[in-house]
PAFI-24091 format. One record per atom (N, C-alpha, C): residue in one letter; atom name; z, y, x. Coordinates in steps of 0.02 Angstrom, whole numbers, plus 50000, padded with zeros to 5 digits. Last residue first. Layout:
// residues N
+------+------+-------+-------+-------+
: rest : atom :    c3 :    c2 :    c1 :
+------+------+-------+-------+-------+
:    A :   CA :     Z :     Y :     X :
...
+------+------+-------+-------+-------+
//
This chain:
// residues 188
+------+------+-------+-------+-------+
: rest : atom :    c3 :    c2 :    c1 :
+------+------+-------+-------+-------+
:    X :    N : 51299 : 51437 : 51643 :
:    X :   CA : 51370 : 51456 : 51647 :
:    X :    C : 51370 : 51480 : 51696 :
:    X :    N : 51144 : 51504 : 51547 :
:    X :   CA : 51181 : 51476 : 51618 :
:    X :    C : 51265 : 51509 : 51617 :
:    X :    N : 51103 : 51441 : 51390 :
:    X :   CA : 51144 : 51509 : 51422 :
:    X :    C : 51167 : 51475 : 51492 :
:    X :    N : 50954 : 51420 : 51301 :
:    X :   CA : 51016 : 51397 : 51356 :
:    X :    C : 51042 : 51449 : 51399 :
:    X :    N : 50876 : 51482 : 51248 :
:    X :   CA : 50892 : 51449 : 51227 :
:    X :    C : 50967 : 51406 : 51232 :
:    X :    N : 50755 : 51569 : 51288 :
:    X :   CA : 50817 : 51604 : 51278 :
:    X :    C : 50863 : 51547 : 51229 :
:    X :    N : 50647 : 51507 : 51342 :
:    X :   CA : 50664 : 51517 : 51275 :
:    X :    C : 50713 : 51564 : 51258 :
:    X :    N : 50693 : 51488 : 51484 :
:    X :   CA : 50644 : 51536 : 51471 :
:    X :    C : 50649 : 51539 : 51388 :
:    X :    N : 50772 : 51379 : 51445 :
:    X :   CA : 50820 : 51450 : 51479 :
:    X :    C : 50750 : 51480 : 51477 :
:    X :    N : 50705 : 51291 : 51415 :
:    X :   CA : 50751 : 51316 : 51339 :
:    X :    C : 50793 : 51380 : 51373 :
:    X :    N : 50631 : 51257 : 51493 :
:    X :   CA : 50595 : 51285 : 51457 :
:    X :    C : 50651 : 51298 : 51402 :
:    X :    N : 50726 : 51205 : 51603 :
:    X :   CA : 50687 : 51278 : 51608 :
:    X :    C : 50658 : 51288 : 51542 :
:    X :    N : 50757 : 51073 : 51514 :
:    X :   CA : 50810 : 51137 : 51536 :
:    X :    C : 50769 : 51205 : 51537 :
:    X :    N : 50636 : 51013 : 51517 :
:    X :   CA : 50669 : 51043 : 51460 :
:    X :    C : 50713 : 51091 : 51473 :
:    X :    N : 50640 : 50989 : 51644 :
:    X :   CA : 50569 : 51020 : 51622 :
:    X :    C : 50587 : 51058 : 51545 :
:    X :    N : 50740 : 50921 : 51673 :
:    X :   CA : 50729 : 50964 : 51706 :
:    X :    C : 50685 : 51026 : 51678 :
:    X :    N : 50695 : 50800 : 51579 :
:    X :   CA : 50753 : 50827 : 51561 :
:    X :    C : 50771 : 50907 : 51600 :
:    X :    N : 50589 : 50767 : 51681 :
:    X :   CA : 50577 : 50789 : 51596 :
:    X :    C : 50640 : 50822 : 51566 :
:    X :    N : 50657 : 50728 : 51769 :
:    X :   CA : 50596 : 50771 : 51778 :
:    X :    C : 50597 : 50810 : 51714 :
:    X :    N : 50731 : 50625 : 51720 :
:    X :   CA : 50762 : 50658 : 51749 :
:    X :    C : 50726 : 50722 : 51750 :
:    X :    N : 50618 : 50538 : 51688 :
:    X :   CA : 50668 : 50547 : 51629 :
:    X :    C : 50722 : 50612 : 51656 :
:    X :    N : 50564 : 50494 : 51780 :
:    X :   CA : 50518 : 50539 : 51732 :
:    X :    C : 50572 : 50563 : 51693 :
:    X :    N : 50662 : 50429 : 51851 :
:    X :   CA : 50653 : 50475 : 51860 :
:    X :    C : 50592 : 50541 : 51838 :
:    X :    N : 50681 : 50313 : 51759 :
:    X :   CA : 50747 : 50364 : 51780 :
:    X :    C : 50717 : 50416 : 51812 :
:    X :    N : 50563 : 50261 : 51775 :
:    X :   CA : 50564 : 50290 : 51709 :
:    X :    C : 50638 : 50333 : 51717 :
:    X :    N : 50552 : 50228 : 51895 :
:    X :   CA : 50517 : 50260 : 51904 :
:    X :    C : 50532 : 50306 : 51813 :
:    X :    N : 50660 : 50136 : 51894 :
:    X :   CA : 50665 : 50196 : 51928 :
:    X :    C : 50630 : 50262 : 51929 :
:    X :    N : 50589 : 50030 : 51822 :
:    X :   CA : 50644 : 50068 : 51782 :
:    X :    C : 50675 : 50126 : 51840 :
:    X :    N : 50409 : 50035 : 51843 :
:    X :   CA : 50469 : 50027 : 51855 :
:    X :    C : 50533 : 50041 : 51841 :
:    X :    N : 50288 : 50005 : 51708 :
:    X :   CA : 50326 : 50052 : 51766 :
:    X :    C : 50379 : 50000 : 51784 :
:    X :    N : 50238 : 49968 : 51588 :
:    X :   CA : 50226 : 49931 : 51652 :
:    X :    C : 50256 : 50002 : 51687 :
:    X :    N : 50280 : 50005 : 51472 :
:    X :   CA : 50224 : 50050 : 51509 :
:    X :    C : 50195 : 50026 : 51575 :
:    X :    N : 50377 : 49917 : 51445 :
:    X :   CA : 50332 : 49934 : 51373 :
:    X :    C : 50271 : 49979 : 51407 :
:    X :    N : 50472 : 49900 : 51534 :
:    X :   CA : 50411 : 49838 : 51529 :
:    X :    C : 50365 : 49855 : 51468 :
:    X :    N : 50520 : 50032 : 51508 :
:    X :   CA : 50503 : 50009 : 51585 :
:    X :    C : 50439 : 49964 : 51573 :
:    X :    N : 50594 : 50022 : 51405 :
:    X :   CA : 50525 : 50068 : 51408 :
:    X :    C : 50505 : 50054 : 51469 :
:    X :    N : 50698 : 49922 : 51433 :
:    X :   CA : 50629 : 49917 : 51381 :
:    X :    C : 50574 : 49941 : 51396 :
:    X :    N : 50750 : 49987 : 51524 :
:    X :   CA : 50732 : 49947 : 51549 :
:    X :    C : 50672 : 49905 : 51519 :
:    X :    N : 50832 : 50089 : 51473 :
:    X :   CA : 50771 : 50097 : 51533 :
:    X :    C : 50709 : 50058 : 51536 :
:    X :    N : 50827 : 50071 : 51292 :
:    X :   CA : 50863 : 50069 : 51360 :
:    X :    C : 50808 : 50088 : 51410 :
:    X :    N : 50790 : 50187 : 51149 :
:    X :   CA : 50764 : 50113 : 51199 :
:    X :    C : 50785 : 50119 : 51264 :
:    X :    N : 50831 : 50285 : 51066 :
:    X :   CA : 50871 : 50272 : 51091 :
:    X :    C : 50860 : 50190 : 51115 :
:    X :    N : 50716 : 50385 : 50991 :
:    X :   CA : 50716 : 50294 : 50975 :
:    X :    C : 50772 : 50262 : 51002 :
:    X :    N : 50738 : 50469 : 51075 :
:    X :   CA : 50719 : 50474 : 50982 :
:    X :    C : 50744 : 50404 : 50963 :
:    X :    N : 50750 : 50473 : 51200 :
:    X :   CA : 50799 : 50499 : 51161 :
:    X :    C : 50801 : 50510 : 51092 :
:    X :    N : 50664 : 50340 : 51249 :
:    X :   CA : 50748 : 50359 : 51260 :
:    X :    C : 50769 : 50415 : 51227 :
:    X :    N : 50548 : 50373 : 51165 :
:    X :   CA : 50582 : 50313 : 51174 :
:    X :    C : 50638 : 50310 : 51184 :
:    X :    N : 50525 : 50528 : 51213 :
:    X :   CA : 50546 : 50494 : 51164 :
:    X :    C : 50590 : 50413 : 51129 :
:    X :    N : 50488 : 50505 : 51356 :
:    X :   CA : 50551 : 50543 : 51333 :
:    X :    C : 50565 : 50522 : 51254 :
:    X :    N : 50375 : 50421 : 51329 :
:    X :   CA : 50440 : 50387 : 51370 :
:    X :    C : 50505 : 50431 : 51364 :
:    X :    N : 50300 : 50508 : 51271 :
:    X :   CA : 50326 : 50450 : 51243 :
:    X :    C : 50377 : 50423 : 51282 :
:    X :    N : 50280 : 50611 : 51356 :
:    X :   CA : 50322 : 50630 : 51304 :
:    X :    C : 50348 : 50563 : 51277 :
:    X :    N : 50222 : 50558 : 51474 :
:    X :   CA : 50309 : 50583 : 51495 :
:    X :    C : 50321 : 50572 : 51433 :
:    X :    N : 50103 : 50507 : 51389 :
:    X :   CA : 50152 : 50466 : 51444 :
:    X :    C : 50220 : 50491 : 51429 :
:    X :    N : 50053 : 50651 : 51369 :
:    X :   CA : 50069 : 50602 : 51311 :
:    X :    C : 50117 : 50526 : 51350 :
:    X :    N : 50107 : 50791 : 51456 :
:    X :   CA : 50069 : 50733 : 51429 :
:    X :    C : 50089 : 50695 : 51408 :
:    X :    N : 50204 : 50922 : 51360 :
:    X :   CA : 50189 : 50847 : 51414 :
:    X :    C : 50147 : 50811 : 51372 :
:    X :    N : 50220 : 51010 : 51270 :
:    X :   CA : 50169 : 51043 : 51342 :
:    X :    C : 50171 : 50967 : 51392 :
:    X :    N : 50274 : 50956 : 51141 :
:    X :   CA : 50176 : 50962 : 51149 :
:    X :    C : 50137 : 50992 : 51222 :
:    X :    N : 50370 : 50974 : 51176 :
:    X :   CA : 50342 : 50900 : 51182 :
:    X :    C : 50287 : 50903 : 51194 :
:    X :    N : 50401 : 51100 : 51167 :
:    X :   CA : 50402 : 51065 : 51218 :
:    X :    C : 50357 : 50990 : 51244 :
:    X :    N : 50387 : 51089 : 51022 :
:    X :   CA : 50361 : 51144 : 51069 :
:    X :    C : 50348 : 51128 : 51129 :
:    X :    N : 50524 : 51007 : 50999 :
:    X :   CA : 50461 : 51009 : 50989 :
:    X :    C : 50390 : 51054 : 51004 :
:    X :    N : 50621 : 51103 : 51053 :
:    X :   CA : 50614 : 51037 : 51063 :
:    X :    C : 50546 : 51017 : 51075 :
:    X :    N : 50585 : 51206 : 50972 :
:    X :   CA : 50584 : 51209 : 51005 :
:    X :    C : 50574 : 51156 : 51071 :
:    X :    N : 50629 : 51164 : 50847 :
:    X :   CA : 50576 : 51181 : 50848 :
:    X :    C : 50537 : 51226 : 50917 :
:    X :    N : 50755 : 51156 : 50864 :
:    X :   CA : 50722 : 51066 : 50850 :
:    X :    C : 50651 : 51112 : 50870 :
:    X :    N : 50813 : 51241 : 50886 :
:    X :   CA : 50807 : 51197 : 50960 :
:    X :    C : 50768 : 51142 : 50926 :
:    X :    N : 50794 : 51307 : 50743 :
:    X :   CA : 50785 : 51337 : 50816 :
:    X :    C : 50782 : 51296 : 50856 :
:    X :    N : 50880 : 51204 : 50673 :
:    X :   CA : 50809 : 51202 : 50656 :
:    X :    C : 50772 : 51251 : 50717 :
:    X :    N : 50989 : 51067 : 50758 :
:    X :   CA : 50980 : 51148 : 50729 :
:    X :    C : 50915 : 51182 : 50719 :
:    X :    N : 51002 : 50943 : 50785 :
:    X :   CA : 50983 : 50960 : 50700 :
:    X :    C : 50973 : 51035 : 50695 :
:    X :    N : 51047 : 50950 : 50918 :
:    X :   CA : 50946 : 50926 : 50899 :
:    X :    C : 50938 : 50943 : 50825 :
:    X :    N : 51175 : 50971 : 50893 :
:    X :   CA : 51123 : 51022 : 50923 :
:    X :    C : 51052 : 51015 : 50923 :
:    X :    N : 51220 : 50841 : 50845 :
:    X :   CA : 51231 : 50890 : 50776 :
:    X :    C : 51186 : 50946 : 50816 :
:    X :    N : 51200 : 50756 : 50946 :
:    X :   CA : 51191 : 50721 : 50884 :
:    X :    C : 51174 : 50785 : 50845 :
:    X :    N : 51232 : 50835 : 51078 :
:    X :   CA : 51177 : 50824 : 51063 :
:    X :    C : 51136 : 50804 : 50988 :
:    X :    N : 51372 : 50934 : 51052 :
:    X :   CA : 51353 : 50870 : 51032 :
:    X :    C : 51299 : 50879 : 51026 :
:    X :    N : 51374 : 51072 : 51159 :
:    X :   CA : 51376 : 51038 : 51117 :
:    X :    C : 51367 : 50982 : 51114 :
:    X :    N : 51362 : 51146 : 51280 :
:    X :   CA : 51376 : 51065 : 51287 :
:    X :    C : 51427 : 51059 : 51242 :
:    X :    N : 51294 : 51244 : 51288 :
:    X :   CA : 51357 : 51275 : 51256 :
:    X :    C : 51400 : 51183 : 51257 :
:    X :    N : 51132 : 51162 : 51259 :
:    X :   CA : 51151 : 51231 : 51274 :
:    X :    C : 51225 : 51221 : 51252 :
:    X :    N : 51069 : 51016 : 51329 :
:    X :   CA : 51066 : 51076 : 51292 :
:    X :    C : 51136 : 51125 : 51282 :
:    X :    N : 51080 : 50952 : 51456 :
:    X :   CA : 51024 : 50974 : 51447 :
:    X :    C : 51029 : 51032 : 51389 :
:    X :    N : 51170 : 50861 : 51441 :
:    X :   CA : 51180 : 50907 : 51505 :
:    X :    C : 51118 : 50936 : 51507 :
:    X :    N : 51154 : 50794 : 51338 :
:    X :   CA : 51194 : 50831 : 51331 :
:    X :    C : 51203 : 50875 : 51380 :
:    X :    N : 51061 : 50670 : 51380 :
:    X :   CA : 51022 : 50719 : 51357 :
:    X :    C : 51072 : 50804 : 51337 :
:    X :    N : 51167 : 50592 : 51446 :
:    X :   CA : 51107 : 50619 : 51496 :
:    X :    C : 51070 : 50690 : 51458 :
:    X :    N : 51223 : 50579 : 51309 :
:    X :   CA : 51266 : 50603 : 51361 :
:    X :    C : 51224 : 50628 : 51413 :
:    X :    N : 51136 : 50502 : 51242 :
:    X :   CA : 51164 : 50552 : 51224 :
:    X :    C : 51181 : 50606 : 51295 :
:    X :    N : 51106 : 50382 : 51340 :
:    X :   CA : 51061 : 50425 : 51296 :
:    X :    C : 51078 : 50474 : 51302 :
:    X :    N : 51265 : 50340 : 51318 :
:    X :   CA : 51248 : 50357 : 51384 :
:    X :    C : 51157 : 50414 : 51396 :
:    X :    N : 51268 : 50297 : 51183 :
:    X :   CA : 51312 : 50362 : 51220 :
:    X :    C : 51282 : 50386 : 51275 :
:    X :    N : 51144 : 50200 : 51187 :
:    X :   CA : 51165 : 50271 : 51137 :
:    X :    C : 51225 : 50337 : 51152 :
:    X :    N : 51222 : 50114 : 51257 :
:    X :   CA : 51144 : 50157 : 51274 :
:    X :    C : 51143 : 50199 : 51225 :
:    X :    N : 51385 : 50126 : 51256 :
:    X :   CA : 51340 : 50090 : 51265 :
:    X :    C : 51261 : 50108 : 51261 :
:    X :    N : 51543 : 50118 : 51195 :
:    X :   CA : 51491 : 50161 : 51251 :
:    X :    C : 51432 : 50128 : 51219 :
:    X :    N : 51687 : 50162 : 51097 :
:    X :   CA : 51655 : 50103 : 51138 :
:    X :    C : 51604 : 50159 : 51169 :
:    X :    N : 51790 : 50189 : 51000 :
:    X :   CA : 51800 : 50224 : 51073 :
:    X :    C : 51736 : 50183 : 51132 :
:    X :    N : 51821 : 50144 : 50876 :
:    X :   CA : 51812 : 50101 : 50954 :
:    X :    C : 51813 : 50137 : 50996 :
:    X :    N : 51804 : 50255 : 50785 :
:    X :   CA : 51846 : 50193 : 50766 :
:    X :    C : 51856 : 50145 : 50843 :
:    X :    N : 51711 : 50330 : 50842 :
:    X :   CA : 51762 : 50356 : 50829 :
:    X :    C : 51812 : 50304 : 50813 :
:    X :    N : 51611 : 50245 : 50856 :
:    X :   CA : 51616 : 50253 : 50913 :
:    X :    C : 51690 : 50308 : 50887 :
:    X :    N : 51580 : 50219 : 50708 :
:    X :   CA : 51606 : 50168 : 50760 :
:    X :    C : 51627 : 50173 : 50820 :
:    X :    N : 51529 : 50339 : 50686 :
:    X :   CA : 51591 : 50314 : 50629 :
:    X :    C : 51609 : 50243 : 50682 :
:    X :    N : 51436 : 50348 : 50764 :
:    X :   CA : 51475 : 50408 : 50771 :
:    X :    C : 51538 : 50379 : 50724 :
:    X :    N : 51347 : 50255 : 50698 :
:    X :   CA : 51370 : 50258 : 50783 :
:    X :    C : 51419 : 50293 : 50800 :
:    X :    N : 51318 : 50293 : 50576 :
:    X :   CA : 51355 : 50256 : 50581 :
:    X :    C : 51394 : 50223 : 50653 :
:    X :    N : 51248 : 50423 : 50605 :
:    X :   CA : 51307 : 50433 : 50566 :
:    X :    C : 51348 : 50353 : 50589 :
:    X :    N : 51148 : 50368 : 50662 :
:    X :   CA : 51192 : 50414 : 50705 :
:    X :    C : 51270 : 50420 : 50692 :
:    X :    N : 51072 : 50302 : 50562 :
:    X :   CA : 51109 : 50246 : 50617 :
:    X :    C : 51173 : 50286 : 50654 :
:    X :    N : 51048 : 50407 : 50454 :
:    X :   CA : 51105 : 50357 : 50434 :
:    X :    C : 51117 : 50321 : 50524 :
:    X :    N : 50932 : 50462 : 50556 :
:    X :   CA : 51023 : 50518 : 50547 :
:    X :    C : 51064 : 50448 : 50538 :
:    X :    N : 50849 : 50361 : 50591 :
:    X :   CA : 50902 : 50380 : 50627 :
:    X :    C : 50967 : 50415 : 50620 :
:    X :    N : 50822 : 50350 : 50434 :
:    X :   CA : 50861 : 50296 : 50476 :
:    X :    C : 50900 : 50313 : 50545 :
:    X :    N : 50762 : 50483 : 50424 :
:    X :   CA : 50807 : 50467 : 50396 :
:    X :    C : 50857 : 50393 : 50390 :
:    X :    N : 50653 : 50463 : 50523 :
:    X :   CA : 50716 : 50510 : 50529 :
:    X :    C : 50754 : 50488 : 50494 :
:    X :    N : 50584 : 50353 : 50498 :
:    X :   CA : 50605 : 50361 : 50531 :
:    X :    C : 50678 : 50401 : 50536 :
:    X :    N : 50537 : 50427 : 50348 :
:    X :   CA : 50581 : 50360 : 50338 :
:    X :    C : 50620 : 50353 : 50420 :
:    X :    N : 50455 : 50516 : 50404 :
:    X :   CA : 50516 : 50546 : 50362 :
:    X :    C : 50569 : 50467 : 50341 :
:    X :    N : 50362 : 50444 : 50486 :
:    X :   CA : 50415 : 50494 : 50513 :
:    X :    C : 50481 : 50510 : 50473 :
:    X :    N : 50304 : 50400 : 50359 :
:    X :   CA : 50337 : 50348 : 50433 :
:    X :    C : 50375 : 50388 : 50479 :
:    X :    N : 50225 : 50505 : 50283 :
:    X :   CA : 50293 : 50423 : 50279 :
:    X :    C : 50334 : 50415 : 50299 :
:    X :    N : 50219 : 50656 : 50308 :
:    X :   CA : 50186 : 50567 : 50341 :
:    X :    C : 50255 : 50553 : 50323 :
:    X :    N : 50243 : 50730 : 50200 :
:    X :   CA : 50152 : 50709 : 50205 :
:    X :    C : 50177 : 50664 : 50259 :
:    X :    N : 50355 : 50692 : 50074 :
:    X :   CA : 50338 : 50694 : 50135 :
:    X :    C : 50273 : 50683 : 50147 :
:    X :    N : 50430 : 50795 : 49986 :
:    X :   CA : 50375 : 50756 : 49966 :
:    X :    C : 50364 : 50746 : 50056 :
:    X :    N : 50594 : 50793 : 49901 :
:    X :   CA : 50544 : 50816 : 49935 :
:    X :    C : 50483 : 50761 : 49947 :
:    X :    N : 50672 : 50783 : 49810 :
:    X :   CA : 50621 : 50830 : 49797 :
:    X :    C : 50588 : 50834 : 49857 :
:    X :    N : 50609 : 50602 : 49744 :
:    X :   CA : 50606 : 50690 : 49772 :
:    X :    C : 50673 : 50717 : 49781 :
:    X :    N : 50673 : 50588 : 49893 :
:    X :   CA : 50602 : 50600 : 49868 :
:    X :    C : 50621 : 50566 : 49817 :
:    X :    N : 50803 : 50569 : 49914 :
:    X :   CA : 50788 : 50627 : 49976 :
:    X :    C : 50700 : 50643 : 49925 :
:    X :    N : 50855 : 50445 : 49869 :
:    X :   CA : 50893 : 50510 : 49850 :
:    X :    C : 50856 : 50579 : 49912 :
:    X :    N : 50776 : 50345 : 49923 :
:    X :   CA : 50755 : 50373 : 49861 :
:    X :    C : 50813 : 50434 : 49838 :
:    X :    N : 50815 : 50365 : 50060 :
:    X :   CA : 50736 : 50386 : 50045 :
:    X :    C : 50757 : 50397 : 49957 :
:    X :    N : 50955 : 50318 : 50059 :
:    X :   CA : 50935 : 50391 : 50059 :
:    X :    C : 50859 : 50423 : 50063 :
:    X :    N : 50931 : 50201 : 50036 :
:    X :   CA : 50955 : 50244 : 49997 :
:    X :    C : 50955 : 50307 : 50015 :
:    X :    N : 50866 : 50170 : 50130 :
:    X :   CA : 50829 : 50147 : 50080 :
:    X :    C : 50853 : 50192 : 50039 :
:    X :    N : 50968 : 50182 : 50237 :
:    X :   CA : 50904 : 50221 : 50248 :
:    X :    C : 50864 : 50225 : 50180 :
:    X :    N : 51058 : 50101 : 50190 :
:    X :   CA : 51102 : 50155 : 50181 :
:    X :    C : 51017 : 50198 : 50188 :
:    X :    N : 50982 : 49967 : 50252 :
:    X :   CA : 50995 : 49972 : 50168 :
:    X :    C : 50991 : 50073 : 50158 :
:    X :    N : 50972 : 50020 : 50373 :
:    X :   CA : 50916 : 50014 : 50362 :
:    X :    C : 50942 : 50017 : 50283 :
:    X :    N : 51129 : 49992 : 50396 :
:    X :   CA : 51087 : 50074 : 50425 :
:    X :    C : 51014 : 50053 : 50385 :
:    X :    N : 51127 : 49875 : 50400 :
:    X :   CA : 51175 : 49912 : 50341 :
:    X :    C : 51139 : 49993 : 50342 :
:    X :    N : 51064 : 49812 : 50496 :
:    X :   CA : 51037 : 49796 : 50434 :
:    X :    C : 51084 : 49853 : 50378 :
:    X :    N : 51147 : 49884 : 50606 :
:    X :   CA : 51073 : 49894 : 50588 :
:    X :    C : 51049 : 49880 : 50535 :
:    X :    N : 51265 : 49809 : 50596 :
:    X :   CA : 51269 : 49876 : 50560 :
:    X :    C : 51207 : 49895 : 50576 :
:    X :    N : 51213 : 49667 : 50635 :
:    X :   CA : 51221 : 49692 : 50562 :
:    X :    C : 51250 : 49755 : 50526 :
:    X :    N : 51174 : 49676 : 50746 :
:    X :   CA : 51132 : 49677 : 50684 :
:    X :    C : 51156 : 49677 : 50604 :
:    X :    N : 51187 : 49798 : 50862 :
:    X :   CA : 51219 : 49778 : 50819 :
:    X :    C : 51194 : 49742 : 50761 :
:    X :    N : 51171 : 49943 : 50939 :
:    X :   CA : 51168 : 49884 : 50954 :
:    X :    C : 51195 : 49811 : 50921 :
:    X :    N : 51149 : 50041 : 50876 :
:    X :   CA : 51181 : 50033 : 50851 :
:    X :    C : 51211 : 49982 : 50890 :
:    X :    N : 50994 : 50101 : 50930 :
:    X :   CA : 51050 : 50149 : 50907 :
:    X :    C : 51121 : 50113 : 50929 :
:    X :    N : 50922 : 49992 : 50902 :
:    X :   CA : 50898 : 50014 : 50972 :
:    X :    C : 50969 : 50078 : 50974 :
:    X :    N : 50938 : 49975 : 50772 :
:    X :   CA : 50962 : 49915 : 50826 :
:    X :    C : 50963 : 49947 : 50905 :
:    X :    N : 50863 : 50078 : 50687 :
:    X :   CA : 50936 : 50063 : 50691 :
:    X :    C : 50982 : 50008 : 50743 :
:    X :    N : 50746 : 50068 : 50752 :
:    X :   CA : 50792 : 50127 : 50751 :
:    X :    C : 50852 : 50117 : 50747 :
:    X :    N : 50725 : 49918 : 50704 :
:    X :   CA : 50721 : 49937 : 50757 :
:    X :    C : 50734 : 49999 : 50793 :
:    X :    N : 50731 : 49939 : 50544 :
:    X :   CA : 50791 : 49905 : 50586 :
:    X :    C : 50776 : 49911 : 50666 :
:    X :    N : 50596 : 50018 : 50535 :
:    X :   CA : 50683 : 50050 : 50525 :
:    X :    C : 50741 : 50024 : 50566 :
:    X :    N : 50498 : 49942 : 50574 :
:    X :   CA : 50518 : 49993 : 50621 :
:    X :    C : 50592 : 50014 : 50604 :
:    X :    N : 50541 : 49815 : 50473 :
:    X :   CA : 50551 : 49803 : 50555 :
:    X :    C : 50551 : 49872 : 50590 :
:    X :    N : 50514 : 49917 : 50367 :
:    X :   CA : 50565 : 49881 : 50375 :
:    X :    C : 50579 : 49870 : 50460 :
:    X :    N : 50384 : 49965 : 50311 :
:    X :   CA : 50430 : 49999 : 50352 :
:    X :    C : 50500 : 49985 : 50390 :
:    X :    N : 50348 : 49874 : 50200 :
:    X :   CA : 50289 : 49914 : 50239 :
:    X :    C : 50337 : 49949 : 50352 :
:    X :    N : 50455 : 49816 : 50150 :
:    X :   CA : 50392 : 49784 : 50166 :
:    X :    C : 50359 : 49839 : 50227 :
:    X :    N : 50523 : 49947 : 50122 :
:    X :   CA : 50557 : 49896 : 50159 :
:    X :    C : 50494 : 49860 : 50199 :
:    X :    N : 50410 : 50016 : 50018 :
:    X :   CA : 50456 : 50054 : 50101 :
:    X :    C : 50478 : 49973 : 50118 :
:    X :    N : 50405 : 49940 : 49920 :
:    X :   CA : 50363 : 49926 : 49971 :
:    X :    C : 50372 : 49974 : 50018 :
:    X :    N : 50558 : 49925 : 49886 :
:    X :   CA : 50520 : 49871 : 49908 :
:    X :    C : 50456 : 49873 : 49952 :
:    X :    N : 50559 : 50052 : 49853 :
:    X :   CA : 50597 : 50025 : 49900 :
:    X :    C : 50570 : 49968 : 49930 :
:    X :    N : 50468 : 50086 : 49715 :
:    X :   CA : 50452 : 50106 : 49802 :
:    X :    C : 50496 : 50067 : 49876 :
:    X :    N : 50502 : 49986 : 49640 :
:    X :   CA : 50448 : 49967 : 49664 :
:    X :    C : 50455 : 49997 : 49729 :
:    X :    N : 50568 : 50077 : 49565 :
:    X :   CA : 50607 : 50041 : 49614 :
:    X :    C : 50588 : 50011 : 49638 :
:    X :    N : 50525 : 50237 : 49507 :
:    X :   CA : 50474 : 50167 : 49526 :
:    X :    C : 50547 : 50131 : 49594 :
:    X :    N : 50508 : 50372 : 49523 :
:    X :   CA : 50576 : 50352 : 49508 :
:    X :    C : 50580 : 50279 : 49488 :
:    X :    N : 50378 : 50445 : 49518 :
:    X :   CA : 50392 : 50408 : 49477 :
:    X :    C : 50468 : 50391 : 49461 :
:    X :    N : 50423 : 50458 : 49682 :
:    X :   CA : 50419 : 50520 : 49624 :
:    X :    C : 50419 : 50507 : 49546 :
:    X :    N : 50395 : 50359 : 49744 :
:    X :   CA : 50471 : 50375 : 49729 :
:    X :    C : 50474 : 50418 : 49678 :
:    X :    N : 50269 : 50342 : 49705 :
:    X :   CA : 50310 : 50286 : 49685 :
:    X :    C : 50363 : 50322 : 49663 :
:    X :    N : 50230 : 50412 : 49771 :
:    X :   CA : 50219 : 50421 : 49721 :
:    X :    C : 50257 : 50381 : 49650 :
:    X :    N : 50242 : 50356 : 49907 :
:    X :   CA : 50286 : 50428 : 49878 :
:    X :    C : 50265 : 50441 : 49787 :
:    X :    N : 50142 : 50250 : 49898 :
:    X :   CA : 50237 : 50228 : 49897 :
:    X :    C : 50273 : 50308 : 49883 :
:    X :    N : 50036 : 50325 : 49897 :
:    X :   CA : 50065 : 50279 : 49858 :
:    X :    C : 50128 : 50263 : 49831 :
:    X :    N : 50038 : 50370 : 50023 :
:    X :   CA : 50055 : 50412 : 49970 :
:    X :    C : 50041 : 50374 : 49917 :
:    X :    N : 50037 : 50274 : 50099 :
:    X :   CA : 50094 : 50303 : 50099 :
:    X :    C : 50101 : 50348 : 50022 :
:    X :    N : 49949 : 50115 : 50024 :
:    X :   CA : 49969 : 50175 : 50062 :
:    X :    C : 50013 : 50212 : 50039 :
:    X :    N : 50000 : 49941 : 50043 :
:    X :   CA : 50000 : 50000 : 50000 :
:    X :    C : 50000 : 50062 : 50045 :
+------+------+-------+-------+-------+
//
């Protein structure tokens, strides 16, 4: 089924749409939420909680791509639920450590989780993305959208995982200057 099918669905108010979001969208969701959460079964709970918040999100809104707006809205629910575990555990693991590389990067060392939601640095963020080639950007993405260890995106580009620590370092460099020429980042 196409996308704007399945939105049409939701707009209907069609319980049909869940089903064919799940079908259609499923393995990428739980793979946001696994690559997040490390966990399968608060991934499978992040992917339900995602279902539910597609049909409480459309309408009113209408998304022109799908797969992004189902994306996002699996990552907020996985964040939310990383952040409700990592407050209950105190635990770590490639999602903190993600975090934490990408936290020495934005401004006032805020929480990366709640500073990427601010509609100024998102759109800025994004601004950014579009001045790297399509390589750096996906491999920056992978680790900080998708939260995929080194070592994934390593054997997903054929590189080396040094060589992705240090696109990842470059790029994180490349972001800094461009959010202190933004007027984005305040030097301490």
């Amino acid at each position: 089924m196409e996308d704007r099918e399945i939105v049409d669905l939701f707009w209907a108010r069609d319980q049909a749409a869940i089903a064919e979001t799940a079908e259609k969208y499923g393995k990428y969701c739980y793979s946001i939420a696994y690559n997040i959460l490390a966990d399968r079964r608060d991934a499978e709970e992040c992917v339900s909680d995602a279902m539910m918040g597609l049909w409480n999100s459309i309408p009113p809104h209408r998304p022109a791509a799908l797969a992004a707006f189902v994306g996002t809205v699996t990552r907020r629910a996985s964040l939310r639920k990383w952040r409700s575990n990592r407050a209950a555990k105190r635990g770590g693991g490639e999602t903190a450590v993600a975090l934490d590389e990408l936290g020495d990067v934005l401004p006032g060392g805020q929480d990366p989780g709640r500073v990427l939601d601010e509609r100024e640095l998102k759109c800025a963020v994004h601004a950014f993305l579009l001045t790297l080639r399509a390589t750096e950007r996906n491999v920056f993405l992978n680790r900080y959208w998708a939260i995929r260890p080194v070592g994934e995106i390593a054997r997903r580009y054929g590189f080396s995982e040094a060589k992705v620590r240090s696109m990842l370092h470059r790029t994180r460099k490349k972001l800094k200057d461009y959010l202190i020429k933004e007027g984005l980042y305040e030097l301490q």
